[in-house]
C-alpha atoms as a printed R data frame, in Angstrom:
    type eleno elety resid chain resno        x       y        z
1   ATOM     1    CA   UNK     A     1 -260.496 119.972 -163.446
2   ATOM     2    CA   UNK     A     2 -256.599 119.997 -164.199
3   ATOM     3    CA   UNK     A     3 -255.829 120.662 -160.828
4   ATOM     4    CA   UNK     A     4 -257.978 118.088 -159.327
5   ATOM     5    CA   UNK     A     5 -256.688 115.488 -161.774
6   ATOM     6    CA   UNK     A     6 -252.846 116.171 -160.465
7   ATOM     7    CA   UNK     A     7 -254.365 116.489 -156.784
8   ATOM     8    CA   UNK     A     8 -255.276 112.547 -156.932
9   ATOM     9    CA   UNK     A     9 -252.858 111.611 -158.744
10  ATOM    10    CA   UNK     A    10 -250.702 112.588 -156.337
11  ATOM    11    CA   UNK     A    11 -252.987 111.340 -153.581
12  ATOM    12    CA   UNK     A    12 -252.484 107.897 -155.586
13  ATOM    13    CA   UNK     A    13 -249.233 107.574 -156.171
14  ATOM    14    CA   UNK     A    14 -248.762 108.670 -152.230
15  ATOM    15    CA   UNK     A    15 -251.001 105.952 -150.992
16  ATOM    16    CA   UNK     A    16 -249.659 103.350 -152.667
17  ATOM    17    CA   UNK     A    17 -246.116 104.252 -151.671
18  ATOM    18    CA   UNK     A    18 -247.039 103.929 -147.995
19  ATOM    19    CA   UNK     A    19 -249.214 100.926 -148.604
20  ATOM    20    CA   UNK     A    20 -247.557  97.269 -146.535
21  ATOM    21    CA   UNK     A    21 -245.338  99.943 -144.818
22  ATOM    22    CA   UNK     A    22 -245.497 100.656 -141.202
23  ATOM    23    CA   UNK     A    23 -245.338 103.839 -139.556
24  ATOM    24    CA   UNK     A    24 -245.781 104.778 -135.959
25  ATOM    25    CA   UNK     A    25 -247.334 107.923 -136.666
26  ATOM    26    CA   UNK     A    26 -248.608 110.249 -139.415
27  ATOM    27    CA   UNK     A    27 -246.157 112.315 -138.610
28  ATOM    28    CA   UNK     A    28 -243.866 109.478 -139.145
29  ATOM    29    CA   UNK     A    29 -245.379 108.624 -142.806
30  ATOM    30    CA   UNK     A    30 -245.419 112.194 -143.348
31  ATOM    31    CA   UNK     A    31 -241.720 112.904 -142.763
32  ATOM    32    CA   UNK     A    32 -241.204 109.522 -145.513
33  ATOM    33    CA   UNK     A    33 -243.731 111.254 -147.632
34  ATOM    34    CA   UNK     A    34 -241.426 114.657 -147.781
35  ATOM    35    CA   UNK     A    35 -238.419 112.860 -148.254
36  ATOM    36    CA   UNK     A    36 -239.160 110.921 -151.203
37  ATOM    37    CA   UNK     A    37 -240.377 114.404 -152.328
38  ATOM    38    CA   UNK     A    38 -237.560 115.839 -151.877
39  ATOM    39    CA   UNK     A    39 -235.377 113.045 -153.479
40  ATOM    40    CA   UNK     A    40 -237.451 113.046 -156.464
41  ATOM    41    CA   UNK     A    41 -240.934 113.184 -156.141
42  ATOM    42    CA   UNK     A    42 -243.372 109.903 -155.692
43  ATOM    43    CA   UNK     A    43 -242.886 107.007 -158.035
44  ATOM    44    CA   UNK     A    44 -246.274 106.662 -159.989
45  ATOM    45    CA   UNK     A    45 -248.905 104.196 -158.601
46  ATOM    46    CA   UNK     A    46 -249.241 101.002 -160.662
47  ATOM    47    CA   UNK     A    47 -252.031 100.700 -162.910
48  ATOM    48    CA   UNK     A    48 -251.814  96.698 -162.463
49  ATOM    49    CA   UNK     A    49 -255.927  96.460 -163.927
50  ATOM    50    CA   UNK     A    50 -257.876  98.252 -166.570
51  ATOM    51    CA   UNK     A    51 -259.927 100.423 -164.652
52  ATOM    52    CA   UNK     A    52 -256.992 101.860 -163.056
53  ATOM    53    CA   UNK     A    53 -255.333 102.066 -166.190
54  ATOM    54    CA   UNK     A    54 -258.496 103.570 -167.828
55  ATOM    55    CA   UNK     A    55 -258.837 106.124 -165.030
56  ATOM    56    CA   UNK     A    56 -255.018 107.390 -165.462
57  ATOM    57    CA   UNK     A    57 -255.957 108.164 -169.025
58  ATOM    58    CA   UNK     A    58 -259.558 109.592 -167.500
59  ATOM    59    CA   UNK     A    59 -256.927 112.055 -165.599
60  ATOM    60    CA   UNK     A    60 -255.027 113.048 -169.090
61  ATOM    61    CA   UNK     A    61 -258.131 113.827 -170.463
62  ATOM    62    CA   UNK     A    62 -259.307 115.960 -167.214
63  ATOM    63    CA   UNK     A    63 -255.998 117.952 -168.072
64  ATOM    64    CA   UNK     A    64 -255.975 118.440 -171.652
65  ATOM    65    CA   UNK     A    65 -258.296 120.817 -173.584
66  ATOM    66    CA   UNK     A    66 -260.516 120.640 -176.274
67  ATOM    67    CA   UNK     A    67 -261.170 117.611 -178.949
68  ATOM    68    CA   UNK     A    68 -258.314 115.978 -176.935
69  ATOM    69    CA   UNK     A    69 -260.473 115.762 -174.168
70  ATOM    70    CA   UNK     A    70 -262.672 113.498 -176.099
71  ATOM    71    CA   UNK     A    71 -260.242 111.247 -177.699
72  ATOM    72    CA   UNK     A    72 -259.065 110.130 -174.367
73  ATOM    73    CA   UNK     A    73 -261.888 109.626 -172.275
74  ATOM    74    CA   UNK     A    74 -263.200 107.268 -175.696
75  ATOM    75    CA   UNK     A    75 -259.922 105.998 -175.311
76  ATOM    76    CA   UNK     A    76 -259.932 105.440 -171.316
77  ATOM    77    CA   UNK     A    77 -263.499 103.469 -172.283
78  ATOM    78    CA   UNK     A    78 -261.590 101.233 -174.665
79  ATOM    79    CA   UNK     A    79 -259.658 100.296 -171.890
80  ATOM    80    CA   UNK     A    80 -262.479  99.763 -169.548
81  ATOM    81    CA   UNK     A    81 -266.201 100.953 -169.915
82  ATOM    82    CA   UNK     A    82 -266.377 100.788 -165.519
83  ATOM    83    CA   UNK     A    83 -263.870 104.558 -165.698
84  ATOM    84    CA   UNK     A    84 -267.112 106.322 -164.375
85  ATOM    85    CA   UNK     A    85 -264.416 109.831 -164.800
86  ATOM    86    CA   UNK     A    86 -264.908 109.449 -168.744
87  ATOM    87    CA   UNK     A    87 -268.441 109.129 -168.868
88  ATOM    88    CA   UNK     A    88 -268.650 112.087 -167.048
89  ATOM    89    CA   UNK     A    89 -266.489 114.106 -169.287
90  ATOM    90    CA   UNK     A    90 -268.234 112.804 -172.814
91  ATOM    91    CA   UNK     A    91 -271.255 114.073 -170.798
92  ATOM    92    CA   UNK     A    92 -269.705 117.201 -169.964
93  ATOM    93    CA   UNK     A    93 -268.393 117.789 -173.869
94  ATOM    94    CA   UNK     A    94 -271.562 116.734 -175.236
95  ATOM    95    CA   UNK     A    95 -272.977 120.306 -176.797
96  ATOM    96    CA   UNK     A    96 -275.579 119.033 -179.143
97  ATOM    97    CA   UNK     A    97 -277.775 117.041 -177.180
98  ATOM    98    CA   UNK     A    98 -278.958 116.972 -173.609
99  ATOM    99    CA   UNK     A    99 -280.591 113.409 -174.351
100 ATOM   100    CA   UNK     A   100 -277.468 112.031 -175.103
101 ATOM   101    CA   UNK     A   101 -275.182 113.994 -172.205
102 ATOM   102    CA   UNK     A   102 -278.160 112.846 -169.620
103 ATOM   103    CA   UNK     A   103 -276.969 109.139 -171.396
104 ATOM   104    CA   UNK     A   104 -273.645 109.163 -170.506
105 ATOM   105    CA   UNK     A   105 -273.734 110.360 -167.408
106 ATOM   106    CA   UNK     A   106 -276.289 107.448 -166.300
107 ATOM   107    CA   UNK     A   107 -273.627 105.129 -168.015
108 ATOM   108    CA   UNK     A   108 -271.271 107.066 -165.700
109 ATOM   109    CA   UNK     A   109 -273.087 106.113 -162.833
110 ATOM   110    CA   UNK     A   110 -273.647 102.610 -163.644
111 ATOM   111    CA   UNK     A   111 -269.865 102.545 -164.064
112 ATOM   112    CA   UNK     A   112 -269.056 103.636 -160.806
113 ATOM   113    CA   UNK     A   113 -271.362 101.614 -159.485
114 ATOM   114    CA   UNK     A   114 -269.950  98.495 -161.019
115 ATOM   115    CA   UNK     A   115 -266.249  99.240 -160.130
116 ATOM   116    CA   UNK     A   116 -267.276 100.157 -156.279
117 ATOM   117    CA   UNK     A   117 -269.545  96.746 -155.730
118 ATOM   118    CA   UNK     A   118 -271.911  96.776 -152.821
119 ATOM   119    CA   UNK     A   119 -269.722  96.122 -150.048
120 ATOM   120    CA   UNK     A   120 -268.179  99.424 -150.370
121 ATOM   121    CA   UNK     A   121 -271.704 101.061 -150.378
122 ATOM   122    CA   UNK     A   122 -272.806  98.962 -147.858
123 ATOM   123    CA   UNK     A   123 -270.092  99.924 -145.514
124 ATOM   124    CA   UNK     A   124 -268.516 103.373 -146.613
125 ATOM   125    CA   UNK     A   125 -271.371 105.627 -146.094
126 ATOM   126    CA   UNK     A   126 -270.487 108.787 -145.015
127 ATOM   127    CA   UNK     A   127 -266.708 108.259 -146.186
128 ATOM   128    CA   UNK     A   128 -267.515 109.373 -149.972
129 ATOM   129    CA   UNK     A   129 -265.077 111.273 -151.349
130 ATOM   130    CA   UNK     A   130 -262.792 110.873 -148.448
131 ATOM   131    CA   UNK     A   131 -261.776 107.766 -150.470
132 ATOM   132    CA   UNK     A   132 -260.067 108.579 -153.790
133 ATOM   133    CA   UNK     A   133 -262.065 105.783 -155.678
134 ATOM   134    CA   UNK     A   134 -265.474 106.530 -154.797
135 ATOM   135    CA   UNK     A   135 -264.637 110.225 -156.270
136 ATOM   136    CA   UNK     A   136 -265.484 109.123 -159.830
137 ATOM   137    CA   UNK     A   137 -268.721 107.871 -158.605
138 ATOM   138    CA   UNK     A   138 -269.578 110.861 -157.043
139 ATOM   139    CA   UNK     A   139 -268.842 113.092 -160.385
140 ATOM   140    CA   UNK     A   140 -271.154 111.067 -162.176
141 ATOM   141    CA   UNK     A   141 -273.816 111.158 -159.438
142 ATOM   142    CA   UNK     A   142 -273.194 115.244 -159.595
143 ATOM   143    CA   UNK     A   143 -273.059 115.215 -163.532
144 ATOM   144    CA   UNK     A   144 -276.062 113.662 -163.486
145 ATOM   145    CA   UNK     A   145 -278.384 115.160 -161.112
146 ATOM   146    CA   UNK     A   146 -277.259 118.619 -162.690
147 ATOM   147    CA   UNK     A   147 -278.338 117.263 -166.678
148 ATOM   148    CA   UNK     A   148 -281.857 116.503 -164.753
149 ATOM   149    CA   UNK     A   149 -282.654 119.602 -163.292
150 ATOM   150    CA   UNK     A   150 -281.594 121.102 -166.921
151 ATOM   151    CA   UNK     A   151 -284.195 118.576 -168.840
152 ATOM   152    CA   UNK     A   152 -286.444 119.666 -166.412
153 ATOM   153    CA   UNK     A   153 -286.513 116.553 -163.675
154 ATOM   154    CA   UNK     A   154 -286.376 117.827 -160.740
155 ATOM   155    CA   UNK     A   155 -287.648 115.227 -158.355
156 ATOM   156    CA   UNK     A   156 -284.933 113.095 -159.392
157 ATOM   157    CA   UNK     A   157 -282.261 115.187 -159.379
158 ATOM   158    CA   UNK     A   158 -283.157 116.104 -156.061
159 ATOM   159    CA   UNK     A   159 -282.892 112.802 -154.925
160 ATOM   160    CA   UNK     A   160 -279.984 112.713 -156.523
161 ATOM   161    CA   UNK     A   161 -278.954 115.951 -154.375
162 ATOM   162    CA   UNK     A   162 -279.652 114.130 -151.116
163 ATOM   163    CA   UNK     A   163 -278.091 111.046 -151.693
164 ATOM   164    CA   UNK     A   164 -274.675 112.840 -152.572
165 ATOM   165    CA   UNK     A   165 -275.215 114.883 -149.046
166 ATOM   166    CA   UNK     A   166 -276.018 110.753 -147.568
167 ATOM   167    CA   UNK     A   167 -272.835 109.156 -149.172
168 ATOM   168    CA   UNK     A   168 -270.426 112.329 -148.110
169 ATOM   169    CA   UNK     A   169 -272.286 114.471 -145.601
170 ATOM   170    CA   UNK     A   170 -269.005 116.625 -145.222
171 ATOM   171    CA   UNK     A   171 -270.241 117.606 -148.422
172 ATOM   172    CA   UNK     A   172 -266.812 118.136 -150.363
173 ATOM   173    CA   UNK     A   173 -268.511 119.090 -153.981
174 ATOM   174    CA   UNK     A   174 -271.070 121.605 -152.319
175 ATOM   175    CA   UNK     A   175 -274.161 120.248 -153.371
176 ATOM   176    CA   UNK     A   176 -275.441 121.988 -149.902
177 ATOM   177    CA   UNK     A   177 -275.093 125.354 -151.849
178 ATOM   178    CA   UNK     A   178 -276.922 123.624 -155.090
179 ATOM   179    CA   UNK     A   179 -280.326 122.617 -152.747
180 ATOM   180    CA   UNK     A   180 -280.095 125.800 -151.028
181 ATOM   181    CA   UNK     A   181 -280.555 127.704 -154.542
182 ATOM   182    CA   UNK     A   182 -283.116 125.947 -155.825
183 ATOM   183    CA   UNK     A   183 -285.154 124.481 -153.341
184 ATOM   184    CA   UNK     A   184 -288.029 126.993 -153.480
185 ATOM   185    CA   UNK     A   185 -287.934 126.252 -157.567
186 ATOM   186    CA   UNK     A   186 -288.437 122.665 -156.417
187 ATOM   187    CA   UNK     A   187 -291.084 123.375 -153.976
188 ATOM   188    CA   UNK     A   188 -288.990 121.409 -151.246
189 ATOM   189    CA   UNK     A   189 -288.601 123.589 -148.214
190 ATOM   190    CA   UNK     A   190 -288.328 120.304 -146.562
191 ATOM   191    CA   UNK     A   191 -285.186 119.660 -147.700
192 ATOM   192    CA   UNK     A   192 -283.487 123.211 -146.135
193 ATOM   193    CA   UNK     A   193 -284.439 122.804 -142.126
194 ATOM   194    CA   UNK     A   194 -281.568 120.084 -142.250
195 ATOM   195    CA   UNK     A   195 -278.785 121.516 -144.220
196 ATOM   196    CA   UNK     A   196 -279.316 124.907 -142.267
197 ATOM   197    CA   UNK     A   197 -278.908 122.718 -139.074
198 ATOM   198    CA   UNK     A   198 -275.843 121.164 -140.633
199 ATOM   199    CA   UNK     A   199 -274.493 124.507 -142.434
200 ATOM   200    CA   UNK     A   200 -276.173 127.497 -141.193
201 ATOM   201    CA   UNK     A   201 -273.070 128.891 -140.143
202 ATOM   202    CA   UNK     A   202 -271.017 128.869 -143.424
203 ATOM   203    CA   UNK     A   203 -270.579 132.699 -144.229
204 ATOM   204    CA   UNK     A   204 -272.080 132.708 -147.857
205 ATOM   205    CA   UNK     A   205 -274.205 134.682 -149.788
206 ATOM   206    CA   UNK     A   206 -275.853 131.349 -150.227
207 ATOM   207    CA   UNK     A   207 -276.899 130.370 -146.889
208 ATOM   208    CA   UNK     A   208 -277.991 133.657 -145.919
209 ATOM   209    CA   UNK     A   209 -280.110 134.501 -149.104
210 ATOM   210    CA   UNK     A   210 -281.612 131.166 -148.413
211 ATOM   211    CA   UNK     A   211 -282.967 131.093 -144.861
212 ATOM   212    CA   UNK     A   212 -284.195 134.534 -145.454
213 ATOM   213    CA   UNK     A   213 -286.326 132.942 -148.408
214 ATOM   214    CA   UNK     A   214 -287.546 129.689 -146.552
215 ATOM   215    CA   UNK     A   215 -288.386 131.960 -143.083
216 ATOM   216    CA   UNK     A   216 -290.463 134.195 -145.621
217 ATOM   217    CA   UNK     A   217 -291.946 131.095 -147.226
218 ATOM   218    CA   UNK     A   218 -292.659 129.792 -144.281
219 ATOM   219    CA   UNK     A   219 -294.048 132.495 -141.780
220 ATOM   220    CA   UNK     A   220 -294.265 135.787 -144.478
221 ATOM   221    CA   UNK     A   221 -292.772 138.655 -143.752
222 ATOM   222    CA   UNK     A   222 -291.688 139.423 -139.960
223 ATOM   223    CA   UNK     A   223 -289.347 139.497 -137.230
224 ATOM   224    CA   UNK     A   224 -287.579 135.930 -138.492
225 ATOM   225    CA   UNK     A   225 -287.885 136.428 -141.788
226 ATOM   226    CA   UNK     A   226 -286.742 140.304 -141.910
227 ATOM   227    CA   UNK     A   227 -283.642 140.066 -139.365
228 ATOM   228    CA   UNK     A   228 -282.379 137.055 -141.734
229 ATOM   229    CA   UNK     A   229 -282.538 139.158 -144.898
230 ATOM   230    CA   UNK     A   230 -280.987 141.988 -143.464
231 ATOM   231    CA   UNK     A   231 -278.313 139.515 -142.373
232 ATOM   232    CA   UNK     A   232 -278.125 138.555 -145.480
233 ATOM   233    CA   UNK     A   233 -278.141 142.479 -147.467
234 ATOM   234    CA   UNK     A   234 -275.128 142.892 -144.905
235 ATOM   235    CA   UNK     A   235 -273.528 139.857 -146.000
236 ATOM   236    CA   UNK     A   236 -273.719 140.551 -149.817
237 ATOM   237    CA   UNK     A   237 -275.230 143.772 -150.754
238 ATOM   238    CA   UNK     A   238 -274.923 143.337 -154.385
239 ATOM   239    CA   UNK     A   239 -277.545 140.499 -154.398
240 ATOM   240    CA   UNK     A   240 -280.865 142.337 -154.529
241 ATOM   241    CA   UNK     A   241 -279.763 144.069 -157.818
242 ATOM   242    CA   UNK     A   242 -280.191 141.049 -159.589
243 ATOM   243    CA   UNK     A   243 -283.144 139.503 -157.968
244 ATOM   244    CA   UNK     A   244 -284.747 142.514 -158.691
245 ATOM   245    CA   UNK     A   245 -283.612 142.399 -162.201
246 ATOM   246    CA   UNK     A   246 -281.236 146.188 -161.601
247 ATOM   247    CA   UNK     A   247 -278.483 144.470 -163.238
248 ATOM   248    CA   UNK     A   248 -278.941 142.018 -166.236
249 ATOM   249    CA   UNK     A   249 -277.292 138.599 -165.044
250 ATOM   250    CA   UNK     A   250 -274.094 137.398 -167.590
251 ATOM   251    CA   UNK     A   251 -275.036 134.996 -169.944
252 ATOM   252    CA   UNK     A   252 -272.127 132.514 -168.117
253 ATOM   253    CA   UNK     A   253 -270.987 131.490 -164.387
254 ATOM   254    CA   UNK     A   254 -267.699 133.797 -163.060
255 ATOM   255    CA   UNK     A   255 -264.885 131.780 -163.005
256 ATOM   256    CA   UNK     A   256 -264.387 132.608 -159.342
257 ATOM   257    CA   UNK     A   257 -265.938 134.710 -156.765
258 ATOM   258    CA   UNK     A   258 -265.320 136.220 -152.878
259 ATOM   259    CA   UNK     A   259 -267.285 136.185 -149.886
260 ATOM   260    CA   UNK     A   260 -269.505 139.174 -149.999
261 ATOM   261    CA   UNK     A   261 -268.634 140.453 -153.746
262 ATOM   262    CA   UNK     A   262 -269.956 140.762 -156.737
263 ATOM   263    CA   UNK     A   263 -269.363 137.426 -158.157
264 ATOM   264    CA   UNK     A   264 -270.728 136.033 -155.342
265 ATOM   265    CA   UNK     A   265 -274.072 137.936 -156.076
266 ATOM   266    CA   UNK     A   266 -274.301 136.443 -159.308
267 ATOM   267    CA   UNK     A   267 -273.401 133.047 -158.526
268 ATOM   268    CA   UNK     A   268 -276.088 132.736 -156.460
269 ATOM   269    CA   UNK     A   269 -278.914 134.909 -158.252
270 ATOM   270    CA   UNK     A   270 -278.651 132.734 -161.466
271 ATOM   271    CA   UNK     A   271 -279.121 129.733 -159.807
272 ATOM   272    CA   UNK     A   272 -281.832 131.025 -157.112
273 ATOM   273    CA   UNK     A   273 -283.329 134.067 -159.187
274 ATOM   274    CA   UNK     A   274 -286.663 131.574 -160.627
275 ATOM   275    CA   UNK     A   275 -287.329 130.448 -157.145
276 ATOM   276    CA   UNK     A   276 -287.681 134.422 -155.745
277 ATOM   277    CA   UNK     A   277 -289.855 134.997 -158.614
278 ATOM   278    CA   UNK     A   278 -292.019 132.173 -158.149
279 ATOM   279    CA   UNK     A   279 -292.743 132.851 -154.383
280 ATOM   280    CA   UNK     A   280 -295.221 134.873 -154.302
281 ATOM   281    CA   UNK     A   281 -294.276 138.376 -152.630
282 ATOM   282    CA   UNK     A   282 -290.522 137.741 -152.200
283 ATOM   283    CA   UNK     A   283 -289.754 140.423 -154.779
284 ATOM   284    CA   UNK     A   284 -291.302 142.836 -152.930
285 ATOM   285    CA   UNK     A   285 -290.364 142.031 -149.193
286 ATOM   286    CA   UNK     A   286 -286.543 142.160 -150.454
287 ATOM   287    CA   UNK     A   287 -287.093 145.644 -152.062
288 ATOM   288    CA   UNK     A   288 -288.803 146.955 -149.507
289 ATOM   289    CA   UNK     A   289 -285.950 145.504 -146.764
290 ATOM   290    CA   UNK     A   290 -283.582 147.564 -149.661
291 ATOM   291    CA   UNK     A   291 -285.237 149.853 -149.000
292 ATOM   292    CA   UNK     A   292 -285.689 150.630 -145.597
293 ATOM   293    CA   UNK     A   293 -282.011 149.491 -144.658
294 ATOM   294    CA   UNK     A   294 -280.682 152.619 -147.059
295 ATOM   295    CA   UNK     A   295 -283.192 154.691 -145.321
296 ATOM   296    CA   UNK     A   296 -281.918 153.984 -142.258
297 ATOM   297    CA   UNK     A   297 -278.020 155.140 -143.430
């Protein structure tokens, strides 16, 4: 969250530097871009309102660690209750209660929604998160779909899921991967023809694990549904061990994970591991697939 804080930022501070000047290429605005770098880095944007003055103190609080983190996004609300960024992060630091994180991170939402206005949904769909300020929006959209699949919503958050993959269908925050893992939870094979159309050639774990389920769902085991999940066992063996419950999963996310390792594996068996259980002779087609491709070594 650091990072991404100092990424726009910098995006900020860049775009209003080259704002009422005119270039006659990117290159052009590039090679300004570098030199003011290079001279001393970009003068800070001007927070000239209190949203954007709220949201620079929304970025401190994205950076710092801790009861800090608190302070400041209360304090970026002082400033102006529309910086959608500290909603999202009282929701995020709120351990006690899941009814009151699922409440801030609707006020988040409202709050982006305010600060946008309609004309900017009305004409910007499909450039979400390509434009710095709809990114707050988008958090809170993300913070709150994920607090509604926890309390147990998941028709909503769904929605919530597909209107994300509407507003920025470059999909930026991965919220393809999120639908992939648990649409067989949600009973929504619908939802995966679609993204597979969109996706189905990103290298993951993911997609792989989750055509295999929605071909088995959808025709049972047999030539479809098997050559996907051994596409998949080649693409992440480690997978099946925790499906099958071989290894116990960690009681937390990995910080970071690679194509085709371990990490990966869990990643995408805590999030996806209820809806193999709940489909009814899944476990069994994938350890018999286990199976047959070590007997085949």
């Amino acid at each position: 969250m650091a990072m991404r804080a100092a990424t726009e930022r910098s995006l900020i501070d860049a775009t209003a530097l080259i704002q009422g000047r005119e270039f006659e290429s990117i290159e052009e605005a590039n090679a300004f871009l570098q030199k003011v770098l290079k001279e001393g880095g970009l003068p800070p944007a001007p927070a000239d309102t209190p949203l954007l003055q709220a949201q620079q103190v929304a970025y401190d609080a994205m950076e710092a660690t801790g009861r800090r983190r608190v302070v400041l996004a209360r304090r970026a609300l002082e400033i102006s209750e529309d910086c959608a960024d500290a909603w999202v992060i009282l929701a995020g630091e709120e351990r006690k209660s899941l009814r009151k994180a699922l409440e801030y991170a609707r006020k988040g939402v409202a709050a982006g929604e305010r600060a946008l206005g309609k004309e900017v949904f009305e004409e910007e769909v499909g450039n979400f998160w390509t434009l710095i300020g709809t990114r707050p929006y988008m958090r809170a959209l993300f913070a709150l779909a994920e607090l509604l699949w926890a309390t147990g919503d998941k028709d909503e958050a769904i929605g919530l899921y597909q209107e994300m993959l509407r507003l920025n269908p470059d999909d930026r925050q991965g919220v393809r991967y999120i639908v992939m893992q648990i649409f067989a939870e949600a009973n929504r094979d619908d939802l995966l023809e679609s993204i597979l159309d969109e996706h189905g050639e990103d290298p993951t774990a993911t997609v792989a694990y989750a055509r295999a389920l929605w071909l088995f769902r959808k025709e049972g085991a047999g030539p479809a549904a098997d050559a996907a999940l051994d596409d998949a066992l080649q693409k992440n063996p480690f997978v099946p061990q925790y499906l099958l419950a071989f290894r116990a999963l960690p009681s937390r996310m990995p910080d970071y994970y690679g194509l085709g390792d371990r990490n990966e594996a869990i990643v995408y068996a805590m999030a996806a591991l209820d809806g193999w259980i709940g489909t009814e002779g899944a476990p069994a087609w994938l350890a018999s697939r286990v199976r047959k491709m070590r007997s085949s070594r």
